[in-house]
C-alpha positions as semicolon CSV with decimal commas, in nm:
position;residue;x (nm);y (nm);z (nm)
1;X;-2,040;-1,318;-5,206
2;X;-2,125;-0,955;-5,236
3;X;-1,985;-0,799;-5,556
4;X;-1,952;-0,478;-5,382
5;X;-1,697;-0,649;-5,159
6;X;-1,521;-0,853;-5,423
7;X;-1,139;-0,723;-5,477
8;X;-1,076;-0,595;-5,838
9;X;-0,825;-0,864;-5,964
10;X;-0,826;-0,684;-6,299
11;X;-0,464;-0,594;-6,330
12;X;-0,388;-0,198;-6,424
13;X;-0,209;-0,115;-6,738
14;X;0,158;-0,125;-6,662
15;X;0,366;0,171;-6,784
16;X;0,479;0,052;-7,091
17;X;0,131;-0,032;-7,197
18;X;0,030;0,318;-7,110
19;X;0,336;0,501;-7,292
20;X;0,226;0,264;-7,592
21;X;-0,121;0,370;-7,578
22;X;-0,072;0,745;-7,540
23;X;0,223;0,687;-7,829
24;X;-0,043;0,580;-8,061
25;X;-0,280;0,808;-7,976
26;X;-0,063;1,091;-7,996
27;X;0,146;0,984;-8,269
28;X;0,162;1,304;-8,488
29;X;0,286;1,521;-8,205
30;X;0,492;1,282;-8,074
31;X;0,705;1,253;-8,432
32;X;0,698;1,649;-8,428
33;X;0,821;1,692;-8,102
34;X;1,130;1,426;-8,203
35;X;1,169;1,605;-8,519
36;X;1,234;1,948;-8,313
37;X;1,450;1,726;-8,079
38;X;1,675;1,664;-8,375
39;X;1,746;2,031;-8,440
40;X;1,798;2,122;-8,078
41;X;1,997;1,826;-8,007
42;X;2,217;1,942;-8,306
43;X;2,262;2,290;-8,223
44;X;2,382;2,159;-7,865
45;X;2,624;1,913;-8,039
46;X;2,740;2,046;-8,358
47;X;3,106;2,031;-8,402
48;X;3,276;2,203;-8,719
49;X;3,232;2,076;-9,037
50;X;3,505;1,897;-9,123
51;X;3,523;1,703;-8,800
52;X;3,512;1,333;-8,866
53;X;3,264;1,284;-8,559
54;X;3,040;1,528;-8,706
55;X;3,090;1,289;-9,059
56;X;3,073;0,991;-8,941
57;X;2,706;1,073;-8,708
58;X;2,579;1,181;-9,079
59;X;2,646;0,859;-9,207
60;X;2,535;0,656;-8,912
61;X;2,182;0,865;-8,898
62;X;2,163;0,789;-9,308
63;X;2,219;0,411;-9,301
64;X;1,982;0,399;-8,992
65;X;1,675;0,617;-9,230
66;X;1,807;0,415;-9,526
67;X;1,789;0,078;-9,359
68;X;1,401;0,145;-9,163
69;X;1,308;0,309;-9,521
70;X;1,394;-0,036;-9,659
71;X;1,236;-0,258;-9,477
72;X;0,899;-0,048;-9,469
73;X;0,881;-0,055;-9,878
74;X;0,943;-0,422;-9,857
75;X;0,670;-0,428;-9,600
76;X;0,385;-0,280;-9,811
77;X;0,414;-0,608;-9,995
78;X;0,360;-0,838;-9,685
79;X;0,110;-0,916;-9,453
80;X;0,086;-0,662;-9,121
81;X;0,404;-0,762;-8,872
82;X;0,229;-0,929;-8,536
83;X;0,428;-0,766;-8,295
84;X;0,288;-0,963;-7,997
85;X;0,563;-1,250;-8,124
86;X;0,841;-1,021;-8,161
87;X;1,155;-0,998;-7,903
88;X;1,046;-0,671;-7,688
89;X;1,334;-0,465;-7,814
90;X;1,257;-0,572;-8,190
91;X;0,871;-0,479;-8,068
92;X;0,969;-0,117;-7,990
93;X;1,159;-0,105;-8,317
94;X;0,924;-0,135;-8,530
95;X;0,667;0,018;-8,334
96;X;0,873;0,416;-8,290
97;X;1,090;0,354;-8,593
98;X;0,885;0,624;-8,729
99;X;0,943;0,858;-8,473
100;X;1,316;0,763;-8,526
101;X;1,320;0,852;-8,887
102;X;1,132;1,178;-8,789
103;X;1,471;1,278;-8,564
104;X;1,753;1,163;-8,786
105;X;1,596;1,413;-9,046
106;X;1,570;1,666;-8,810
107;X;1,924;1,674;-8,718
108;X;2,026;1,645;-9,092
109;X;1,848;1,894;-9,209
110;X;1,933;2,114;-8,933
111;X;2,355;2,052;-8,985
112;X;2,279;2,103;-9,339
113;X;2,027;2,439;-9,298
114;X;2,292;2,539;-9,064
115;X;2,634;2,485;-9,271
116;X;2,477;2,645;-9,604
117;X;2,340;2,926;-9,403
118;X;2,697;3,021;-9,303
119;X;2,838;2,969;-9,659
120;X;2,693;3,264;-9,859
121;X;2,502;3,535;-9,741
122;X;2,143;3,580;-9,643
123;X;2,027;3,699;-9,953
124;X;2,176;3,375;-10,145
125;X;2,180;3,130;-9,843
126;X;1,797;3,288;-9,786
127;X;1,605;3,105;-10,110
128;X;1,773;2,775;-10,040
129;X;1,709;2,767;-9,643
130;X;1,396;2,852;-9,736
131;X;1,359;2,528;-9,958
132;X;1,451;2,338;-9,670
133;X;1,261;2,499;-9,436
134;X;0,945;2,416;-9,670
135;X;1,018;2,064;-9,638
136;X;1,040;2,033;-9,301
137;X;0,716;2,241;-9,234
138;X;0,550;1,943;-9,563
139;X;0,685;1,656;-9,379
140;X;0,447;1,749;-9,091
141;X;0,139;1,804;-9,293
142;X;-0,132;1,556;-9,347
143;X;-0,105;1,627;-9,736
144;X;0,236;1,506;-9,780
145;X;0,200;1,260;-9,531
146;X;-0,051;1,008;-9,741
147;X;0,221;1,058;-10,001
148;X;0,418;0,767;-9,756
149;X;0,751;0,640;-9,859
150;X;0,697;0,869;-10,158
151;X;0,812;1,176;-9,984
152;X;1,022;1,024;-9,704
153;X;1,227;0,887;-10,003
154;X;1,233;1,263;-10,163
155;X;1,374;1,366;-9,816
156;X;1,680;1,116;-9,769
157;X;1,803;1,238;-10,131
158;X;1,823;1,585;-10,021
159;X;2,028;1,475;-9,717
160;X;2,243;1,216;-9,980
161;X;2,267;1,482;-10,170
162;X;2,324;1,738;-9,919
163;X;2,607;1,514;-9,729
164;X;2,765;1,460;-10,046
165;X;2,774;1,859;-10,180
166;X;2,979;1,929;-9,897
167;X;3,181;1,587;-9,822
168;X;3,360;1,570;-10,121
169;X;3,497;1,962;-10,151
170;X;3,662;1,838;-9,810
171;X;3,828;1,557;-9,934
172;X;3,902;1,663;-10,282
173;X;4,045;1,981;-10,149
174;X;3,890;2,204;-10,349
175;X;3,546;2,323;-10,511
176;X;3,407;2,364;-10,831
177;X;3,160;2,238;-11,149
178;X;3,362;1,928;-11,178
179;X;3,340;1,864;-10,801
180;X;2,975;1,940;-10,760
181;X;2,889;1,728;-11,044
182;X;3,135;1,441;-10,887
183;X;2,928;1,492;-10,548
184;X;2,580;1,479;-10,722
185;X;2,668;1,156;-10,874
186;X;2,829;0,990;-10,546
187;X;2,477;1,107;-10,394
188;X;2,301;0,902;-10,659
189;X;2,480;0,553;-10,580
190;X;2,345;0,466;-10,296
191;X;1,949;0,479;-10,477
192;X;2,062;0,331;-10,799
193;X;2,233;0,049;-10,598
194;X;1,906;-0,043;-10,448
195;X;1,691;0,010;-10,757
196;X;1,959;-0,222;-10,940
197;X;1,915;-0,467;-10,663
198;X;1,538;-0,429;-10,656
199;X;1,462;-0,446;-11,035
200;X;1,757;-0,789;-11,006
201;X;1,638;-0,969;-10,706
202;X;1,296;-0,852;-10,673
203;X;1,165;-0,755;-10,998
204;X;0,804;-0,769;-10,899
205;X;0,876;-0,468;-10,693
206;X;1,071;-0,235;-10,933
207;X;0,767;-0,041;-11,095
208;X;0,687;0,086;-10,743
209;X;1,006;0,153;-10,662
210;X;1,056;0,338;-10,955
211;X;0,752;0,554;-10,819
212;X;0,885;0,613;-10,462
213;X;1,196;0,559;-10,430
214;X;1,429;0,640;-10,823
215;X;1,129;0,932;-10,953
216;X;1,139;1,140;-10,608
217;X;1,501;1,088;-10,596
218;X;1,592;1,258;-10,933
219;X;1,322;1,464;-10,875
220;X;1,535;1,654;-10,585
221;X;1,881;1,609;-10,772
222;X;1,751;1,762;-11,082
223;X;1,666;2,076;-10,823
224;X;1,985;2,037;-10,672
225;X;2,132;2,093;-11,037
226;X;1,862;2,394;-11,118
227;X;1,965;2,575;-10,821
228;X;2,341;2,540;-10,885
229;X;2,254;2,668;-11,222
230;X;2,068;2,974;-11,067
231;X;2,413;2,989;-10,823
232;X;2,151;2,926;-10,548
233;X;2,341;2,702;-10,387
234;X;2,601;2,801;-10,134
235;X;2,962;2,698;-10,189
236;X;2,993;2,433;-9,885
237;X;3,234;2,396;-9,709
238;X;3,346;2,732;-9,738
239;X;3,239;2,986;-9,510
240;X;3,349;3,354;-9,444
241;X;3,245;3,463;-9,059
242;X;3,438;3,787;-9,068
243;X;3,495;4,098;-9,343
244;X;3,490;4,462;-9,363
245;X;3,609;4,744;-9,467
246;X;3,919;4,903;-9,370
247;X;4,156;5,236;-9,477
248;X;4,504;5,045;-9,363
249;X;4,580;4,681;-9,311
250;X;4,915;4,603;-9,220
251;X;5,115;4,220;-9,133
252;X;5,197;4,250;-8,776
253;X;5,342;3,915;-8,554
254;X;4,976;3,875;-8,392
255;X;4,806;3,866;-8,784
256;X;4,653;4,189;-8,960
257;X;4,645;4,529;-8,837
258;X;4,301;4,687;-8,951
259;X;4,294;5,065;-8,941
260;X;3,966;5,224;-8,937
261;X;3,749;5,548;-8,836
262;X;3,433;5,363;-8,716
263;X;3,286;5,460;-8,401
264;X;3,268;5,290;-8,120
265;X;2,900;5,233;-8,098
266;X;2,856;5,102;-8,429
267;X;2,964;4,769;-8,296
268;X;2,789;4,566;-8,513
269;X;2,992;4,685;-8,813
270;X;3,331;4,536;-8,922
271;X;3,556;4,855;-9,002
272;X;3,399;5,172;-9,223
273;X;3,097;5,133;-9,392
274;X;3,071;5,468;-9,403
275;X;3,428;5,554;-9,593
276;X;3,534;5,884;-9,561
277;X;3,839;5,839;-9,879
278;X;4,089;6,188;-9,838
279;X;4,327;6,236;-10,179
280;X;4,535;5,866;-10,245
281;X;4,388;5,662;-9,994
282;X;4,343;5,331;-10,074
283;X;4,035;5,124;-10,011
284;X;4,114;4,781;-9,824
285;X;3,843;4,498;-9,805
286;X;3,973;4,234;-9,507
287;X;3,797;3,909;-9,433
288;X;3,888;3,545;-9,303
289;X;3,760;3,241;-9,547
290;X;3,708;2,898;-9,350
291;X;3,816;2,631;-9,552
292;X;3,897;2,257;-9,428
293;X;4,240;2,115;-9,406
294;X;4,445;2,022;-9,699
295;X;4,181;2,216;-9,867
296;X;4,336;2,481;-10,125
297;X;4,158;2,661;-10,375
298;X;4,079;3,023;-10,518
299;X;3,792;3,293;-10,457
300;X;3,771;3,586;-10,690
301;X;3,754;3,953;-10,502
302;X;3,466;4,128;-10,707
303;X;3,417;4,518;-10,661
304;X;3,121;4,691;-10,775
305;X;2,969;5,048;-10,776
306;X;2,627;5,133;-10,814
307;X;2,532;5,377;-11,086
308;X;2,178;5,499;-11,070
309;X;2,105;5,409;-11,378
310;X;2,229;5,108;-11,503
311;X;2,265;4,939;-11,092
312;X;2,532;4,739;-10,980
313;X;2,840;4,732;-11,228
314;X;3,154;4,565;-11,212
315;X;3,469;4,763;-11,148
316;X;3,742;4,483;-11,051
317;X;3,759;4,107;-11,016
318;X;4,082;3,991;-10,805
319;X;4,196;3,670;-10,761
320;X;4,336;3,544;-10,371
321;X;4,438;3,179;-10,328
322;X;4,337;3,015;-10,006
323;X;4,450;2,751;-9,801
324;X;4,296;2,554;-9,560
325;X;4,378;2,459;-9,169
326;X;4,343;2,762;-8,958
327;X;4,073;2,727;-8,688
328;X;3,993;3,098;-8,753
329;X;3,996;3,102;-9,102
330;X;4,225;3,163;-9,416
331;X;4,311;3,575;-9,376
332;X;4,328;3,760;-9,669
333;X;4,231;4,153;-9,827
334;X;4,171;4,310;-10,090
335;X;4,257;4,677;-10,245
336;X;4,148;4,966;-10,425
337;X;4,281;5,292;-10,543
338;X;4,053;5,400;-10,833
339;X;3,690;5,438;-10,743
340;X;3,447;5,740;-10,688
341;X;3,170;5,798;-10,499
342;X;2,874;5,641;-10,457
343;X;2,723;5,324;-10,333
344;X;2,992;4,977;-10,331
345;X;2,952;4,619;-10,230
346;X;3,260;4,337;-10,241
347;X;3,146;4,029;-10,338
348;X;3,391;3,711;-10,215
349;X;3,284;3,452;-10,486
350;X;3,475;3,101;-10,541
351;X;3,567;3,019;-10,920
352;X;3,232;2,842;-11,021
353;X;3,106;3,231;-10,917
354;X;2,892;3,130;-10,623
355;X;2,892;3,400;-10,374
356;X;3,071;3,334;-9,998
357;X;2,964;3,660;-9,817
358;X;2,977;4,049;-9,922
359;X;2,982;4,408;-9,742
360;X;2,848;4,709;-9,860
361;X;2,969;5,063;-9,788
362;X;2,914;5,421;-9,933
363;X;3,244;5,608;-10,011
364;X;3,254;5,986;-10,008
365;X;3,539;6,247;-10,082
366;X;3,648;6,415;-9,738
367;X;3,876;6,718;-9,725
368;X;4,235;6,673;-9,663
369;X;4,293;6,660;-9,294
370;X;4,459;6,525;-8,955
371;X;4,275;6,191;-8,878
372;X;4,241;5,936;-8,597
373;X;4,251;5,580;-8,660
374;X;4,103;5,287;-8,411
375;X;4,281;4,942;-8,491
376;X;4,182;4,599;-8,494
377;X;4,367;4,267;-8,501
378;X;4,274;3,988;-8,767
């Protein structure tokens, strides 16, 4: 029979075959792409940060990294996995669990970039986003990459520890030294529960997982501790999303009344940052603190004014407790009637004197006069 007539009984690659074969050969931009994934899926799902669904998907996505982490140390020991013998969805498992962990982190590092961004201000919040940020750009890059389970390990204690920095202020009710160091050491348990069970059960195993698993791990918690030491670390789960600066505030039935002489094209300004302060007027500093429910606690009202000389000196430190609950935040202000003129900035700060959020504003005398306030409702 002529071979240019014979039909070609060679069967195509079926679609799964193909998606498997462009997987591996596009492996590294596949795991980037899910990594991004993460982050966008969170910002389309992220709920506040006290919600127990919001909890409960952080724990799910860390026993899910903690369990594939697992079995891929106790791999390195064995002989490669056939996956022709495996069950198809155990196949697929083991085949993308890779690109699996790559997402999980994602969206963990994105609720946690996202929830200490919101809990200081951009010049505190800035140094430790930028830490993270670092990471995530290293776990791409062929240099950490050959570190393996190494760095992956290094990565799932700064979400432990991460989880854990915020989790317990919720259910403790309050934040502090005490409860930071409580959360650091909750973060360590699950690591030191495998190493125990490692250096017990498998003792063979325990020198490397001292070297990538228990060594990366207090690695990252003793920068955790540096950069609470440095007050680098914002004071999760507090957040302030509103404060300003204000000549009257006053209790009305809808909240606070806010007086001010801001115009109305400065809208990106909360009340006068530009203070124009007439013989005994007062200075009033109002804001909104989000705390969780049942969660009650101080933060210390810090004024300062900027001498040219010497910079930014304290003036007065006030002390506002705040309780958790609102969906808008814990209202509060603060006041002044001493000063002089110059440059100011209010510093919120909790009691372990990690900042929440400031404003800034220059104050200057104005001659005595008729004036026209604009109010605002807090």
């Amino acid at each position: 029979m002529n071979d240019a007539t014979t039909p070609n009984t060679t069967a195509s690659p079926g679609r799964i075959h193909q998606l498997k074969e462009y997987y591996e050969k596009n492996e590294h931009r596949i795991a980037i792409g899910f990594f991004i994934g993460g982050f966008l899926f969170d910002i389309v799902t992220l709920d506040a940060i006290d919600s127990w669904l919001t909890i409960g998907q952080q724990i799910v996505y860390l026993m899910v990294i903690l369990g594939a982490m697992m079995q891929m140390f106790f791999e390195e020991a064995k002989p490669p996995l056939e996956y022709e013998r495996m069950f198809v969805l155990k196949r697929y498992y083991f085949e993308y669990r890779t690109a699996i962990i790559h997402f999980f982190f994602g969206n963990l590092l994105n609720l946690y970039t996202i929830f200490f961004f919101k809990s200081s201000s951009l010049l505190v919040s800035f140094f430790f986003m930028l830490f993270l940020i670092f990471l995530l750009v290293a776990n791409e890059s062929s240099r950490f990459k050959s570190m393996g389970l190494s760095f992956k390990f290094a990565l799932l204690a700064l979400c432990l520890f991460s989880f854990f920095a915020y989790v317990i202020p919720i259910f403790v009710g309050s934040i502090g030294l005490l409860t930071f160091m409580f959360s650091m050491l909750v973060g360590c348990l699950p690591i030191v529960g495998i190493g125990w069970w490692i250096q017990t059960y498998a003792p063979a195993l325990f020198d490397r997982a001292k070297r990538q698993i228990l060594l990366p791990t207090a690695g990252v918690l003793l920068g955790f501790l540096t950069l609470y030491t440095l007050k680098l670390i914002p004071p999760v789960p507090l957040s302030i999303p509103f404060i300003g600066v204000y000549h009257s505030v006053e209790r009305v039935p809808e909240g606070y009344k806010l007086g001010h002489e801001k115009p109305w094209y400065v809208f990106w300004q909360n009340g006068d940052q530009e203070f124009l302060a007439q013989r005994a007027d007062k200075i009033y500093v109002a804001f909104r603190v989000f705390s969780p429910t049942r969660f009650s606690d101080q933060v210390i009202v810090r004024w300062y004014w900027k001498d040219n000389r010497a910079g930014w000196l304290l003036q007065d430190s006030i002390p506002i407790k705040i309780v958790g609950g609102r969906q808008e935040g814990f209202r509060g202000y603060g006041t002044k009637s001493n000063y002089q003129p110059g440059k100011w900035k209010v510093q919120i700060e909790t009691t372990d004197d990690r900042e929440i959020g400031r404003v800034y504003f220059n104050l200057d005398i104005a001659p005595e006069g008729p004036r026209t306030f604009e109010y605002d409702i807090m």
